[in-house]
N, C-alpha and C positions, 0 to 999 in steps of 0.2 A: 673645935677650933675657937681661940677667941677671938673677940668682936675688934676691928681695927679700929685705934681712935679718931675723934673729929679731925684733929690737925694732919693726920696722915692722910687722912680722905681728902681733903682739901689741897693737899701739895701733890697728891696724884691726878686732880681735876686739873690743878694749876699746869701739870707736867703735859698733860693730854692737850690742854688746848696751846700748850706752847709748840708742840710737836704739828700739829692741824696748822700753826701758822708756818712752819718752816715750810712743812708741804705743800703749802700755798706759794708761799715763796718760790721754792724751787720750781716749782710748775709756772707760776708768772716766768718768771725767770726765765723757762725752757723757750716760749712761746716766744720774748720778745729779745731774747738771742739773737742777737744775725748771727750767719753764719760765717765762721772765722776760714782764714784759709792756714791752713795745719800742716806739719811735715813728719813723718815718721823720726827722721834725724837732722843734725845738721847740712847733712847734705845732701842729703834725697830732694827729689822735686817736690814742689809745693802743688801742693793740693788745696783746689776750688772747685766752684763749680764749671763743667756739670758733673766732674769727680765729687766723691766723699769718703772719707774713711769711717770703714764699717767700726761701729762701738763708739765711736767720737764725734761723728758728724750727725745732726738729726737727719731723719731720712729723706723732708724738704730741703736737705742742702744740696743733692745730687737727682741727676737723671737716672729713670731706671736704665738699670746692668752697669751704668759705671761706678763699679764700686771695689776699692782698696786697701788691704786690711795692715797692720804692721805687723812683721813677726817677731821673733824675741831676738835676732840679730838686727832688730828696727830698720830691716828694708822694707821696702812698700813693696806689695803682695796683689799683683791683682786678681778679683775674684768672678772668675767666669766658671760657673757652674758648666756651660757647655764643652766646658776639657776637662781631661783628669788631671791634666798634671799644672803646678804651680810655677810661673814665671813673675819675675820683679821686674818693675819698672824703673827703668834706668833714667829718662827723661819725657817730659811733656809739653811739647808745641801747644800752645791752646790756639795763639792765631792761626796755626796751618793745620789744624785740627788731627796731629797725631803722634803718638808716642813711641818709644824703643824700648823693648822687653830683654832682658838676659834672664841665664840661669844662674846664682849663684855657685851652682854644685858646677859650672864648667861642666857641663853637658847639654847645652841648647840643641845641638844638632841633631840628638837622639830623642827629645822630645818634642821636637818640631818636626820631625820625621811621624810620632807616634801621633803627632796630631791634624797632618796636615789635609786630610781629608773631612775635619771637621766643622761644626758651624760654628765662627767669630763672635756673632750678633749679640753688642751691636755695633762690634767694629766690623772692617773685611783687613783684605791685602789686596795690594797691586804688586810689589815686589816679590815675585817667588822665583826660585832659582832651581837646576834638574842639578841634582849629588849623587856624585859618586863614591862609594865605600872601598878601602883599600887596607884590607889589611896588612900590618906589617911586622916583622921579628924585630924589628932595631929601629932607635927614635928618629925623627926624621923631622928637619928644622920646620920649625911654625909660623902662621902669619901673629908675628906679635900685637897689631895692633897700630903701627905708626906706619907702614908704608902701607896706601891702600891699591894694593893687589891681591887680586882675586887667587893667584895663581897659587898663593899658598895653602897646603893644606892644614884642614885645623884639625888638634886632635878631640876625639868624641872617649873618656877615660871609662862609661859607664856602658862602653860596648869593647871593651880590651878583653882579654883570657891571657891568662898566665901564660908569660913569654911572648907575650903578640900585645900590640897596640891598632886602633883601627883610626885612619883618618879620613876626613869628608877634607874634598876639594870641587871647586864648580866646574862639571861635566865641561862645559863648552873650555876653559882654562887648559893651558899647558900639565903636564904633568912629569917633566923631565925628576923628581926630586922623587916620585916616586915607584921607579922604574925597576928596583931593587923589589919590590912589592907585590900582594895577589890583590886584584882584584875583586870584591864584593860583589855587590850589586849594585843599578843605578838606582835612585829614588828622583821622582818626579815632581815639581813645581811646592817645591817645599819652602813656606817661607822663611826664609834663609835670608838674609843681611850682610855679605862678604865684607863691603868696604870698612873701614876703620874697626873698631870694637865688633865684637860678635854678636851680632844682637837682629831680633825679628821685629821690623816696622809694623806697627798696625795704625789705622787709618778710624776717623768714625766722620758723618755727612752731616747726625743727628744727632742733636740739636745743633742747630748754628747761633753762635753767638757774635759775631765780629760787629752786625748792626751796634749791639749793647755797646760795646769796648770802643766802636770809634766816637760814641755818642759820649764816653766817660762814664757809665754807667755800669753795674752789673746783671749779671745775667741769671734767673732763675726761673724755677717751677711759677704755674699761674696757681694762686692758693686755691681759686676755688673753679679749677679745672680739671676732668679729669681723663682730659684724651692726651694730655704730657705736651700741650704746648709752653710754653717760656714768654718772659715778657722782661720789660729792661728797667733796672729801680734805682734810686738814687742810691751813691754807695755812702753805705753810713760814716765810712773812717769820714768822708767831705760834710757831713752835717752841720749844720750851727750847734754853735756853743747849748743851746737851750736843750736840745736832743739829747746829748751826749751828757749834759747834768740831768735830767732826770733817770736815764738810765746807772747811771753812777750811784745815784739816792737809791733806789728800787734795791741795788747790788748793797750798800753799804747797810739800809734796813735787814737786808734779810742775811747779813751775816752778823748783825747783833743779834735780831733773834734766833738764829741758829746756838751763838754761843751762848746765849743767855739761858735759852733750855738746856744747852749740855752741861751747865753749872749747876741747874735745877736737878738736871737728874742725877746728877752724882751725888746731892745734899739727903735728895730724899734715900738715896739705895744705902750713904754711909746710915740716917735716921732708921731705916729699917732695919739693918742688923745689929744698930745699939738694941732695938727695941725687942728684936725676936732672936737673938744666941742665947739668952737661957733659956727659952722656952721653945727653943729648939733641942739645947742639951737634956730637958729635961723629958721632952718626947725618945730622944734617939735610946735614952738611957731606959727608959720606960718600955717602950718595944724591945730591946734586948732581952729585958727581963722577962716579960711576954712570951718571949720565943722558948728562951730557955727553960722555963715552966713552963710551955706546952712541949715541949720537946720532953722531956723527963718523963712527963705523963702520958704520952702517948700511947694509944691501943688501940686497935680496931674499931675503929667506928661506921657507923650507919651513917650514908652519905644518900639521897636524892639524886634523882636523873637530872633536876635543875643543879642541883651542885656538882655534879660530874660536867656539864656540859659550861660550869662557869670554872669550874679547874681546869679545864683542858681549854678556855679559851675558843667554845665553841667548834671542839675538836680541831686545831691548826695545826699543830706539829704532832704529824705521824713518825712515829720510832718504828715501826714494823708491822707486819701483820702476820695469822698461823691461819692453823684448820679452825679454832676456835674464835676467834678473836681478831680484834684490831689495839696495838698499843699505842697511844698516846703519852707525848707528854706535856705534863700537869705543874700547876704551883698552887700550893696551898696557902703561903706566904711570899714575902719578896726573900726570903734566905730558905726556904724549901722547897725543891722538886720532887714531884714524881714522876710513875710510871703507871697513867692508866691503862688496865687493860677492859676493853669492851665488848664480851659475850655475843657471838652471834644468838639471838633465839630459833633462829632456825636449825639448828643444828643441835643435836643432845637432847637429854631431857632433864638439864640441870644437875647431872651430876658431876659434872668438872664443878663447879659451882659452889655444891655442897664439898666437895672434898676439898680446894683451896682453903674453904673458911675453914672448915671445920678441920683441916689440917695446919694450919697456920696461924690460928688463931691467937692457940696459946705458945708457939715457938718462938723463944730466944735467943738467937746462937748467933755468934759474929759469920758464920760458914753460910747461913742461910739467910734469905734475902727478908726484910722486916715487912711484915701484912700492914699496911699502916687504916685501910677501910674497904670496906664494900659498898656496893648499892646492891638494894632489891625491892624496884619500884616498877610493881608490875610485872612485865613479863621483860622489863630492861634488867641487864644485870652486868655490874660490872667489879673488878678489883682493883685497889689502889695502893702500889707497891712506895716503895722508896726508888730514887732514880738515882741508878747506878752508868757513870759517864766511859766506860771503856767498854760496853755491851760485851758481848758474850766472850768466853774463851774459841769457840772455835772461827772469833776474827782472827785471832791471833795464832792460830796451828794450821791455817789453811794456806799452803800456797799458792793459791788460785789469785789469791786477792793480794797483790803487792803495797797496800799503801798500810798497812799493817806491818811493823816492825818482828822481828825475831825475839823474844822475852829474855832469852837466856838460860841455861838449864840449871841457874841455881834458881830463879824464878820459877821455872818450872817445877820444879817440885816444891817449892812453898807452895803452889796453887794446888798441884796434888796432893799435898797433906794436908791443905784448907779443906779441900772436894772431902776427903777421907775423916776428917774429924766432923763433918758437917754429918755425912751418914750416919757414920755410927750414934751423933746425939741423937738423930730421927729412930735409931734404933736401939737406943739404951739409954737416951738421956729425958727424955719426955713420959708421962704418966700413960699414956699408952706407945705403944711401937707404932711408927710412921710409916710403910713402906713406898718408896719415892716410884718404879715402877715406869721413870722415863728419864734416868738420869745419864747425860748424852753434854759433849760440849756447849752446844747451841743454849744448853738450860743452867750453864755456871756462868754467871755471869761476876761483871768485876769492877771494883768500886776505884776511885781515884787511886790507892795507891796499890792497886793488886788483886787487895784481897777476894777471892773467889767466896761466892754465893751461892746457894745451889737455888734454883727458881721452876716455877711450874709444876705445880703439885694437881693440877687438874686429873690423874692417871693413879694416884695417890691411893692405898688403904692401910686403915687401924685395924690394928689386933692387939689384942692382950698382949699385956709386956712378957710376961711368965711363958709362950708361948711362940711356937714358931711359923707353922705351917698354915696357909691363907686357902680359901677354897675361892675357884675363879673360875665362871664361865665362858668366858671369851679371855682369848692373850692380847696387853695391852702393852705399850711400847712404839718404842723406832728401829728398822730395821736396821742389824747390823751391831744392837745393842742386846737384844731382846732373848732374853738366857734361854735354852734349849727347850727344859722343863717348862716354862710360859706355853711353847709350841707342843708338847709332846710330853703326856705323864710316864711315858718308859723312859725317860733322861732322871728321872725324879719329884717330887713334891715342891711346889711352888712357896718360897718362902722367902726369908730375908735376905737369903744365900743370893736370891735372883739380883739383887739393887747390888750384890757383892762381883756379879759378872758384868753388871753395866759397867763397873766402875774400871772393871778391868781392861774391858776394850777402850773406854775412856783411857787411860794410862798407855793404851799400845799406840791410840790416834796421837796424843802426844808427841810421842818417839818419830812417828810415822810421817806428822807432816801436811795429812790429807784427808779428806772425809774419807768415812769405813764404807766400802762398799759389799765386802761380805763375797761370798760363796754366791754368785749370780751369770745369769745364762752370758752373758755381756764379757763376762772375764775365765770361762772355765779353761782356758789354754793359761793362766795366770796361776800362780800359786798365790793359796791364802796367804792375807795378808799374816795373819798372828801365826801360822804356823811357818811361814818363812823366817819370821823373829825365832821361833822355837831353833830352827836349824841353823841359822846365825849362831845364837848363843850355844850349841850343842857344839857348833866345828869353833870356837871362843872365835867370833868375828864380832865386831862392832855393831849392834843391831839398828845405830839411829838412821835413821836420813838427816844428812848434812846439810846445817842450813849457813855455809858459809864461816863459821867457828872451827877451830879447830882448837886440839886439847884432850884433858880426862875427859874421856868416856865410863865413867863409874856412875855418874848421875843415869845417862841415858840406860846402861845396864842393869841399875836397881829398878827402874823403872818399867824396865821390860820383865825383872823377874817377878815384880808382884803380878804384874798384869797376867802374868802366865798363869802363875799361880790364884787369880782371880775368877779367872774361864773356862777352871777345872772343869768335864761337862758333869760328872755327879756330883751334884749340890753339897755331899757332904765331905767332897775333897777340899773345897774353897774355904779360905780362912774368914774367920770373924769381920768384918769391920777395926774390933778392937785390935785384932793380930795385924791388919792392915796399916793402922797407925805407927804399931810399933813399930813395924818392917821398915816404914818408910822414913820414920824417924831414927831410928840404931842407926850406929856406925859398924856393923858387923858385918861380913860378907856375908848374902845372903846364900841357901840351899838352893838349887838350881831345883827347878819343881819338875814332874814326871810329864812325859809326854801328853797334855791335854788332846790328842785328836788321836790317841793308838784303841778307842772304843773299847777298854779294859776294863777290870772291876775298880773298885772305890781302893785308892792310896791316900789315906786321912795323913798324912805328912810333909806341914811347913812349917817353917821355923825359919827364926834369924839367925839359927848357929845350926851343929849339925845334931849338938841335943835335945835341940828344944823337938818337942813333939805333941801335936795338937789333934783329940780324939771326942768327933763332938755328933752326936747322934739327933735328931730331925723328928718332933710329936705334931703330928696332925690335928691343927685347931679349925674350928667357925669361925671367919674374920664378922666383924663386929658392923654392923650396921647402923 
């Protein structure tokens, strides 16, 4: 950054103590303020002491609890924490020390009812009145307001029900007017106000001020008392001339220097960005370019546990968590995010670990999600993705979770053919063969505009490209994805065929709607799910679950016949990857594929027409260490 010059430093000093003086001002100011008497509107009562209006008055202009607020129809609001509900003040006696409350909503009678067992303080009542409630089907004339008889009933609009009105009249009162009518109930010593306007008298003892007022004086707090007694001061508006000009001087200084600094500071802000827009443009242009050549160049890097823990912002924003791990997200820039994930060490013995990097290292593919660094400081270990904003596909095929939209099945299968060209590169496009080993919705995840990712290679093994068959002590996976052969070498030889049946039950959960729950003790009066899809398409029914859409059903049924065709159980029934592409890319009706669950010999036949025919045999390799 460079050095700002002497005159700018000097018109910021200048700016600062002009600001210090307004400050002062306005605080002298505060202090030797009298207090004005204020009114919400033109017609509202006027407010003094021992009232104040909250926000406007300082808080020596008022007695505690009398306190007045305006609201944005500028009634006056008085404010008694000891009720719930809000009443306005319609007028103020100061010499008989009490005032009259309405509701503006025309419903007084229903919340002087709800409050009438309450504490005032620091007003009371003497006037309460016993009401009777009357419900009634048809309107019935009201006390307007000009003749004061009690006898009228008044209506109460915010205790009505459709077709009934309810009215309050004074128990002791006649009631010939409402004779047509049910009855309610009585309510007791409610303070209530019948004569003239509708309204609840209240009363206050404390403070008295009449000594002050007959003596011509006014009435306030003692400044340096603090048991709330009162004492009587001369009233300023009667002052001598002498009084009234020096407070006039004090107001007229301190609104020179108020305006005189807001000149100042507009000189100096226009002075500063004559002096700093190029050498702003020349920064903004300069980071772009930054970015951009570090973006290009990007690779996996060795990152520090202090650098993980300054990307992530001291770990604050959690994206998720697994068996393995905690994800984070990260900036490595102000225009890059990521996605850290952070390695349990209690857990494994680093082989999720070694298989990320060392599977991701070198992969490029728009399908699969970019390794951007690791850490491996100590016994910390973590991985640092690109940060993809629409998280996983299975937000988006789950019905459980509504705040996730429906994608649409032309969408859908762009994301299926993303997921499909993403495998096959991990298995034909890379210097050794990838096998993914946990590829499931949860693990495709999907960037701003869609595009599916495939993520999570912790599960991950290399093997010779030339080569097909992996040798595996334990089966790895998620249940409900996890090919037969993983569980069981009489299904067949574990191979790339396996990532070719995840993909497939992938593609049925699609259609489906729902997380796979599989062949479990929970659902066996249930038919499988993929073999229910089988006899859908077998008796030609529509195999999707409906999310609301209606229309061609061709998407959903291309989709179910790969998938079928994906979860053939001998591995050497299932198509390629590459055959998977094509399928899902042609526009040819596909072959309806052979029963996958009839426990039969090996049918090597799928195709996107009825000639194609695909015969592809299985060698048993050492995967690569």
């Amino acid at each position: 950054m460079g050095i700002i010059p002497t005159e700018m430093q000097q018109a910021v000093h200048i700016t600062c103590l002009c600001l210090i003086l307004v400050a002062f001002c306005k605080v002298h100011g505060e202090t030797q303020k009298p207090c004005e008497e204020l009114k919400c509107s033109y017609h509202g009562p006027a407010i003094h002491f021992p009232f104040r209006i909250k926000d406007r008055h300082p808080d020596h202009c008022g007695y505690p609890g009398f306190v007045v607020s305006c609201n944005d129809r500028k009634e006056t609001v008085l404010e008694l924490p000891t009720i719930p509900v809000k009443l306005s003040v319609e007028s103020i006696n100061y010499e008989r020390q009490k005032m009259y409350l309405y509701d503006p909503d025309n419903c007084l009678v229903a919340k002087l009812i709800e409050i009438r067992n309450m504490s005032f303080s620091p007003f009371y009542v003497i006037d309460t009145q016993n009401i009777t409630l009357f419900n009634c089907s048809s309107l019935v004339m009201q006390h307007e307001g000009l003749d004061p008889n009690p006898n009228y009933p008044v209506a109460a609009p915010c205790l009505r029900s459709p077709g009934h009105q309810v009215y309050a009249v004074d128990s002791a009162g006649h009631v010939e007017a409402l004779q047509s009518c049910t009855k309610m109930y009585n309510v007791f010593s409610v303070p209530y106000y019948f004569q003239g306007e509708q309204a609840a008298l209240f009363r206050w003892s404390k403070p008295n001020c009449t000594e002050c007022d007959a003596e011509g004086k006014k009435c306030r707090l003692k400044t340096s008392d603090t048991n709330n007694e009162i004492e009587c001061v001369l009233d300023l508006r009667k002052a001598n001339m002498k009084n009234v000009g020096a407070i006039y001087s004090d107001r007229v200084f301190c609104v020179g220097a108020f305006l005189g600094s807001f000149v100042l500071i507009l000189l100096v802000i226009a002075a500063y960005r004559v002096y700093s827009h190029d050498k702003n443009e020349k920064e903004n242009r300069l980071k772009i370019e930054r970015f951009l050549e570090e973006y290009r160049a990007l690779k996996p890097s060795r990152y520090s546990y202090a650098d993980i823990k300054g990307i992530t912002d001291q770990f604050k924003d959690k994206l998720g968590e697994g068996a393995y791990g905690t994800v984070y997200k990260g900036k490595l820039s102000s225009e890059l995010f990521v996605a850290v994930k952070v390695l349990d060490s209690s857990k494994g013995d680093g082989e999720d670990f070694i298989n990320e990097v060392g599977a991701m290292g070198h992969i490029h593919h728009v399908n699969v999600v970019r390794l951007v660094g690791f850490c491996a400081d100590g016994f910390r270990r973590a991985l640092v993705y690109e940060f993809l904003p629409n998280g996983s596909l299975q937000d988006f095929i789950s019905s459980a979770d509504s705040k996730y939209c429906f994608l649409g099945w032309d969408k859908l299968q762009d994301i299926a053919l993303g997921v499909a060209q993403g495998i096959e590169y991990l298995h034909q496009g890379c210097d050794q063969r990838i096998l993914h080993f946990d590829i499931k919705p949860h693990n495709v995840l999907l960037d701003y505009n869609f595009i599916p990712k495939l993520s999570d290679f912790g599960l991950a093994k290399l093997c010779s490209k030339d080569e097909s068959i992996v040798s595996m002590t334990t089966a790895r996976g998620t249940m409900g994805y996890i090919a037969p052969e993983v569980f069981s070498r009489n299904f067949g030889k574990v191979s790339y065929k396996s990532d070719v049946y995840s993909f497939g039950m992938l593609l049925l959960e699609m259609i489906r709607g729902k997380t796979n729950i599989g062949a479990t003790t929970e659902n066996t009066n249930q038919d499988y799910y993929p073999e229910a899809v089988y006899n859908l398409l077998d008796e030609g029914e529509d195999p999707r679950i409906h999310f609301g859409e209606e229309g061609d059903d061709e998407i959903p049924t291309k989709l179910a016949i790969v998938g079928l065709w994906c979860i053939q159980w001998n591995p050497v029934d299932r198509p390629s990857m590459n055959a998977v592409v094509q399928m899902l890319e042609g526009g040819e009706k596909l072959t309806k594929p052979p029963n996958p669950f009839a426990s039969t010999g090996s049918t090597r036949s799928f195709a996107t027409g009825p000639s194609r025919n695909l015969n592809l045999e299985l060698e048993t390799i050492v995967e690569l260490e």
